[in-house]
Structure formats: C-alpha cells, structure tokens
N, C-alpha and C positions, 0 to 999 in steps of 0.2 A: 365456185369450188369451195369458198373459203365459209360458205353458207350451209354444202353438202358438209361438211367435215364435223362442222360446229352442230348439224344435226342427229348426225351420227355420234358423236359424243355426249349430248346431251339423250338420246334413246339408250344409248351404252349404260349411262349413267341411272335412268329410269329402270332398265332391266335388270340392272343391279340390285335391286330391292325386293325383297323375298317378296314383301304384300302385292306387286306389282305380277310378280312370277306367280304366286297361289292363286290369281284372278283370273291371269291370263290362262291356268291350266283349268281353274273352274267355269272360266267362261268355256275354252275345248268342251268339257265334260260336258258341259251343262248341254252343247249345240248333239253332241255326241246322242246323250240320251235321248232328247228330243227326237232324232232323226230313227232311232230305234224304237220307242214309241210308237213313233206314226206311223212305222213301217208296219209293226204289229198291227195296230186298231184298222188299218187300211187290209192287212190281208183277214182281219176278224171280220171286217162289216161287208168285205168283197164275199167271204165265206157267207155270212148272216143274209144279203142280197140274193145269193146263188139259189140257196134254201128256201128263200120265200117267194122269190119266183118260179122257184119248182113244184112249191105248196100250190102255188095259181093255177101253175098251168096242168098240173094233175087233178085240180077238182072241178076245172072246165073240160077235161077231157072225159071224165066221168058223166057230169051233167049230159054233154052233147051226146054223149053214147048212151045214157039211157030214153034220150030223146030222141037219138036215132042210130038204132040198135044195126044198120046196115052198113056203119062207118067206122064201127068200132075198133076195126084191124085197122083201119088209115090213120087215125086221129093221133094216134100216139109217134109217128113216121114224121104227117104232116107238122107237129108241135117241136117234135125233135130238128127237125129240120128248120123251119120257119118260115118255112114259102117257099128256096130259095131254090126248088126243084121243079116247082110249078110253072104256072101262066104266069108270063112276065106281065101282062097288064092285072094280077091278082092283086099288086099292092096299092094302085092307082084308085080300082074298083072299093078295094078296102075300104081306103082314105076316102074316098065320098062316101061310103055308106055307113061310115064311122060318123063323119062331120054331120049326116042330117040329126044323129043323138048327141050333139056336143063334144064326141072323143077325138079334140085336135092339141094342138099344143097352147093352146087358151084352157084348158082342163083343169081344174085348181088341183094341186097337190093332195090335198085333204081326200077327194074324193078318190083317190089311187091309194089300196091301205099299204101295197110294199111299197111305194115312194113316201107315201106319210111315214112310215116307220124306220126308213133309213132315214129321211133326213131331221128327226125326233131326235134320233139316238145320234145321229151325226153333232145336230147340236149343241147336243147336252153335254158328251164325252168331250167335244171340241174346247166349249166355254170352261169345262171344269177341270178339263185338262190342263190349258192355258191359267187358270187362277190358281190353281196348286202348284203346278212348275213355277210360275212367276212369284206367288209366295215365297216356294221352297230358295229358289234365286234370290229372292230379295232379304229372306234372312241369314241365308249365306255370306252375303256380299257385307251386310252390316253388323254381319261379327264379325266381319277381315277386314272393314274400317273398324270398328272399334277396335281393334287387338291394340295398331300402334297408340291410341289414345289412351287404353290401358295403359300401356307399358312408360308411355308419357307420365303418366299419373302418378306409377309409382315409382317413377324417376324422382318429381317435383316433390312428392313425400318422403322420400330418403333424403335428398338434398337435403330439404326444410330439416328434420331430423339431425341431419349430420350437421349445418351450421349451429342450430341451436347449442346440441349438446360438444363440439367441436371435437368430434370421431369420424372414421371413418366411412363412406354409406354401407350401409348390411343391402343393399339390395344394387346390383347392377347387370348387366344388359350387354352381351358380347355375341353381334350381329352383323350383319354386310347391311349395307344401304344406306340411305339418309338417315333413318334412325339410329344405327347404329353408331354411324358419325355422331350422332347429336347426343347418345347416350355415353359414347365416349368424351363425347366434350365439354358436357353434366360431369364426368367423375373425375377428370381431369381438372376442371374450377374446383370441384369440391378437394381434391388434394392441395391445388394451391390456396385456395381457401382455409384450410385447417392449419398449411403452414405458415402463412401470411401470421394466422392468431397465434400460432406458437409464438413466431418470429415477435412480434409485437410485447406476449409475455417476457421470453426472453431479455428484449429492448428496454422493458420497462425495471425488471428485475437490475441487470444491466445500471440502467441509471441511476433505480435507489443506490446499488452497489458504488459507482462513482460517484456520486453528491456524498454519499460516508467517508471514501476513501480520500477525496479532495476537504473536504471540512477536517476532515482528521491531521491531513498534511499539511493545511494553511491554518491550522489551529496555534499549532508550536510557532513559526515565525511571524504571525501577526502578533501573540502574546507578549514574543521579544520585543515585538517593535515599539508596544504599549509601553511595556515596563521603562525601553533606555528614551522612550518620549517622555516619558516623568520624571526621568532624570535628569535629562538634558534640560527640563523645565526648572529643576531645581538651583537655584540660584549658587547653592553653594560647590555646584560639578567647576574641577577645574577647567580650564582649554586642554588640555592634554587627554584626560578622559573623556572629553566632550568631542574631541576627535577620533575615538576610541570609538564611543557609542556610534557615531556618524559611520565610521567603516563598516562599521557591525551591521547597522540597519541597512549600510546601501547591498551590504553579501546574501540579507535577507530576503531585500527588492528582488535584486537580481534571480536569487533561487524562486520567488516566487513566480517571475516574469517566467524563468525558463518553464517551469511544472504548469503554468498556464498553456505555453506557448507549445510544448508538448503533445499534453493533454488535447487540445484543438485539434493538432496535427493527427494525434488517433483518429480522435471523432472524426473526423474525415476522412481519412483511410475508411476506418469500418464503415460509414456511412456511403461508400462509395460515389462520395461528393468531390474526389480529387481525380483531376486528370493528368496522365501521366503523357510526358511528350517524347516517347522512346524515340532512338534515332542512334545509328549506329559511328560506335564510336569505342577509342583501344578502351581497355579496362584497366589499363595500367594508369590513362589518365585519372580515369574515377578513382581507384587508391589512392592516388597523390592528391586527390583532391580532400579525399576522407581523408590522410594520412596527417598531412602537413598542417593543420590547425594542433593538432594534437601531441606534437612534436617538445613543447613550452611541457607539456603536462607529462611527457616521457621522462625530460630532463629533470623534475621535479621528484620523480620517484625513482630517479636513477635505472630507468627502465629503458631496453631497448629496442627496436622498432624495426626487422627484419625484413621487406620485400622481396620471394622470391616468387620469379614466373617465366616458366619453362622454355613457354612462349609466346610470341604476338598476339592478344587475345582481340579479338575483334568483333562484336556480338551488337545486334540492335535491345537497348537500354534505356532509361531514363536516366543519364549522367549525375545529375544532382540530387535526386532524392536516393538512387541505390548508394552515393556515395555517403549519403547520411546513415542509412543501415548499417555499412560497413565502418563508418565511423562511431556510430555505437557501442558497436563490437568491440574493436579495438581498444575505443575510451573503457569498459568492460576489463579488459583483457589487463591494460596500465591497472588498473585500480586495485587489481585482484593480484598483481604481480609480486614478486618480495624484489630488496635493492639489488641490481645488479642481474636480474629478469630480461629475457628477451621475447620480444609478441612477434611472434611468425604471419607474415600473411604469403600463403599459398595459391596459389591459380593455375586449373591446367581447362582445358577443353576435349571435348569427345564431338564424334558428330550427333550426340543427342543433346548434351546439355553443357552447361557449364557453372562449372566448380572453384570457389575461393571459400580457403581454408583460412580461418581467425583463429590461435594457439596460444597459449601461453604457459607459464613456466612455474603458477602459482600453487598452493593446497589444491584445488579442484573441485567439485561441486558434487557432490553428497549423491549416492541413488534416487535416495526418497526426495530431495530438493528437483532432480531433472521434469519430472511433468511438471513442474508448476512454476518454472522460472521467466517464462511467456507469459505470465498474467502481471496484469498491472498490478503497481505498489508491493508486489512481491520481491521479497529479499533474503538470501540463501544463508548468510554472515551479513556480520556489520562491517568486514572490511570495506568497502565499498562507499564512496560518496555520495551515492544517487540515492533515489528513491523508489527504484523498479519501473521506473518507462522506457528508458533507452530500449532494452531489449525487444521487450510489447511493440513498440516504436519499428525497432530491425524487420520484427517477424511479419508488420501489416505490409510494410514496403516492398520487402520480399517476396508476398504472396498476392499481391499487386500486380506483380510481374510475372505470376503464376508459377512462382519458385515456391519453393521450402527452402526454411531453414532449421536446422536443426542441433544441438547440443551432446554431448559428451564427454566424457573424460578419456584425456590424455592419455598414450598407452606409457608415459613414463610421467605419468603426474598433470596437474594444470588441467585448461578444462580446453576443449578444442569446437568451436562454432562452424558451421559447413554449411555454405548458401550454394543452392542448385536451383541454376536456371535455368530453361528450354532454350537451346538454339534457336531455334524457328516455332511457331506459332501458327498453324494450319487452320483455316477457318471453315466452317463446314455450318451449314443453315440447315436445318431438319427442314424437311418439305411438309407445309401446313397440313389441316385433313382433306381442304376443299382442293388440294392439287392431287387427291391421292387417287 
C-alpha cells in the first residue's frame, strides 16, 4: 500500500509539470491525427480501388462483347453480379481453367496492374506518411525538451549576471513543476546571495568604523598611562604623587578592561555567537539583580532608585544578561540624574508582552540626539561617564530576546527607556519547496 501511495505521489508530482502535460496532450494529438489520416487515405485508395476495378471490368466487358456480339446483354448482369447467380460448380471450373495460364494465388503482383497500383501507392503514401508524421513528432518533442533547457539557461545567465554585478536577476521564471521549483530556488540563492554581500560590506564598513572608534577611545588613556609611567620613573615624584599617579593608572586599566570587555560582549550579540539560556523566572528578581550593584553609585550622586511593579511578573528570560540590559539603563538614568533625582523602574504585563519602564528625573534627551543614542561611542551631553556602549549593549540583549527597546522623553522631563518583550514565542518552520 505504502508503495501504491508513494506511486501515486510521485506520478502526482510528474503531472505537475507543464512539459510533462504538453507531451502528454501532443502525444493525444499526435495518435488523434494519425487515426484521422488513415481513415481518410483508406477511404481515398478503397474509392481509387473501386474505380480501377471498374475500369477492368468495363473494358473486358466490352472486349468479350465485341467478340461475342450474342452476350452482350449478359455480360454486364454476369460482371455485376460475379457469379454468385450462376452454376455453383462456375467457380471451381474457373479456377482450373485459370490455373492451366498461371492465374492462381502464385500470380506476382506486378502482372495484375489494379493490385500493382494500389499497393505502389499504398507504399509510397504509407512510407512518406510515416517519415513526415515522425519528423513532424520528433521536432515537436525537441523543442518541448529544449524549452526547459532554455529557460535553465537563462536562469544560469541571470544568476552569473546578478552575482557578478551584485543586483537583482532581470530575468526570472514563475511556473508549476520541477522547474519552476528550481527557478524559484535560483532566485531565492540569488536574493540571499546579494544579501550575504551587502551584509559582508556592511560587516566590513562596520569594522573599519570600530577599529576607529576603539583606537580613538584607547588613544586618551593609553597616553595617560605613558605620561604618569615617566613620571613615576622620574626619580624626583614624591610617594604621595606616586600614589597619586598609581590610582590614576589603575582607573584607566580598569576603564580600559571594561570598554574592552563591553565591546566583545557587542561583538557577540551582533555576531550571533552568544546563546541565551532563557528559563522562566520573577522579573523582580532580575531588577534586583541589575539594581543592587548600582546602589553604591545612587548613593554617590544622591540619586534615588524607585522599584515599582504592579504585579508578579513571571515570563521565560535570560536572567543575567536582560539584567545587564536593564542595568545599563538604570546606570544611564543615575548619571544623567541631578542631586536629589529619583530613577523609576516600572513593570506591568499584558498577555502579549511585557513591559519595564527605566525614567528618570534628569534635562532629557534632545529630538535630534533620539535616533542615534543606540549607536556605539555615541554621546548625547557630557553629563555622562561612559562612553556610549551601555546602551548599544541594552539594545542587542534586548533584541536577543526578540524585544525592542526604545527611548523618549519624559512627559514631565527626564528621558524614559521602555523594553518590550513577547510573552511567548511561537515557532512555526516554513515548509521547504520539496515538501510542497
């Protein structure tokens, strides 16, 4: 059964294809015409037979009536007829008096000129019949195999074209069957192919752009470090400044380690070389988890640090790294605050997504500064300690998790950060073309 089905399928699959459908109705056609043909030259040569055995038998009936002039009213009855009125031993008699001249079924052809001439024309018409249809058949059939080899053709030449020059193909092919699978799966390479090279320029553009932006930022604390290493070498630095300079250099490591250690963590997000190990868990953990390192650096700017959340949020997450997102934020939010500031963090849920709201109480972020506060080393004001990764940082982890994040200002000042994440995450597999 399991062999009937799979045959059935695969003849489903074969009649699917135009070339397979134009053959099968030219081969109908082709049996069609044939059968119409021969019906014709068969009722022409039964007519052309009729005719030339009437030519016979009128010019023997003539002969024998001028030979004997007393039969002449029989002859034409008896020929009409064929015997079949007469003496039944008439045809026996015949037939011997035939065979002492040779006239039995040993008779060559040739010497009988109505059987020579039908079966002359018989054939002739037969042979030329047959080489013409079978021509005409056989150039039919090899321009309905070529067709798909054409359309191959100028598939592989649009391709070729389209990689070269990296555009889109000017030529494609939207058809049922195998081919048309296969020319949809030609244009489909070719779009990921042309995006592949985008992506690649992109990538590259991309990197000049970070190797400038990182040389440019470890430019300034490497030169520091130079300068108080010559000083510290200098014999006459007291201990006092020599402790001085040592602070200094160990706040410049540090900054460097962090803008390193950053910057990796991008490149890994964007490179989708980091896996995320969601697993559900409250969200009020994760803010306490972002929150509480951050605490020391609230007290520092007299800034203060508000959690409200409506209710039990409970959502599948990656706990430590969205806490670093939201700890970005936050760290953001302290920096930009004035003394005596409060950073709101907000959280509610719907059954689509969910929502934590980062706020704070600061100046706020400019119109023409919001597109561009998501790119690295970008910086809105110099309030600010960083050097434009945190937030870069917030927005890849976020969108990791298939969230957005997004910016605005405050409806009474300050700038307010709004991360939304999908509740659930529905998986759904396109079905290849060979399943379709």
């Amino acid at each position: 059964m399991e062999r009937l089905n799979e045959g059935r399928r695969r003849a489903a699959r074969l009649w699917r294809n135009p070339g397979v459908r134009r053959l099968a109705l030219l081969g109908l056609a082709s049996l069609l015409a044939a059968l119409a043909l021969a019906w014709a030259y068969v009722a022409y040569e039964t007519h052309r037979l009729k005719q030339d055995w009437l030519d016979r038998d009128v010019r023997l009936i003539g002969e024998l009536a001028a030979a004997h002039p007393e039969l002449a009213d029989e002859l034409p009855a008896l020929f009409a007829s064929g015997g079949a009125d007469g003496d039944p031993e008439a045809p026996a008699r015949g037939r011997e008096l035939a065979a002492k001249y040779g006239l039995d079924g040993d008779l060559d052809n040739a010497l009988l000129p109505v059987v020579s001439a039908f079966e002359s024309r018989g054939r002739a018409v037969l042979l030329g019949g047959i080489g013409v249809f079978a021509l005409a058949l056989a150039v039919l059939v090899i321009l309905e195999f070529n067709r798909p080899f054409r359309e191959i053709r100028r598939l592989a030449l649009s391709l070729e074209k389209a990689v070269k020059m990296n555009r889109p193909m000017d030529y494609r092919l939207y058809g049922e069957g195998e081919l048309g699978l296969l020319a949809h799966g030609v244009q489909e390479l070719s779009l990921r192919l042309q995006e592949t090279i985008s992506q690649l320029h992109r990538e590259k553009d991309f990197l000049k752009e970070t190797v400038a932006d990182i040389s440019h930022q470890l430019k300034t604390p490497l030169a520091s470090l130079m300068i108080y290493v010559e000083l510290l070498q200098d014999a006459r630095t007291s201990p006092s400044d020599a402790r001085e300079f040592l602070e200094t250099c160990r706040r410049e490591l540090e900054r460097m380690e962090w803008l390193t250690l950053t910057l990796l963590k991008i490149a890994r997000l964007e490179a989708d070389a980091l896996e995320l190990h969601p697993a559900v868990s409250a969200l009020a953990d994760t803010v306490e988890q972002a929150v509480d390192p951050l605490r020391r650096l609230a007290d520092e700017h007299e800034v203060r640090i508000v959690v409200e959340e409506r209710e039990r949020i409970v959502f599948s997450h990656d706990e430590r790294w969205l806490a670093e997102a939201i700890g970005n934020l936050v760290k953001n939010a302290i920096e930009h605050s004035p003394p005596g500031g409060t950073v709101r963090i907000r959280s509610e849920q719907t059954p689509i997504f969910v929502r934590l709201t980062v706020s704070d109480e600061g100046e706020g972020i400019e119109e023409r500064h919001l597109p561009h506060i998501f790119k690295k080393f970008y910086s809105a004001s110099s309030g600010g300690s960083g050097v434009g990764l945190g937030l870069p940082l917030a927005k890849s982890i976020v969108e990791r998790h298939e969230g957005v994040l997004s910016a605005s200002r405050g409806e009474s000042g300050g700038t307010r950060f709004v991360i939304a994440i999908p509740n659930s995450r529905a998986s759904y597999r396109p079905p290849s073309l060979t399943e379709l």
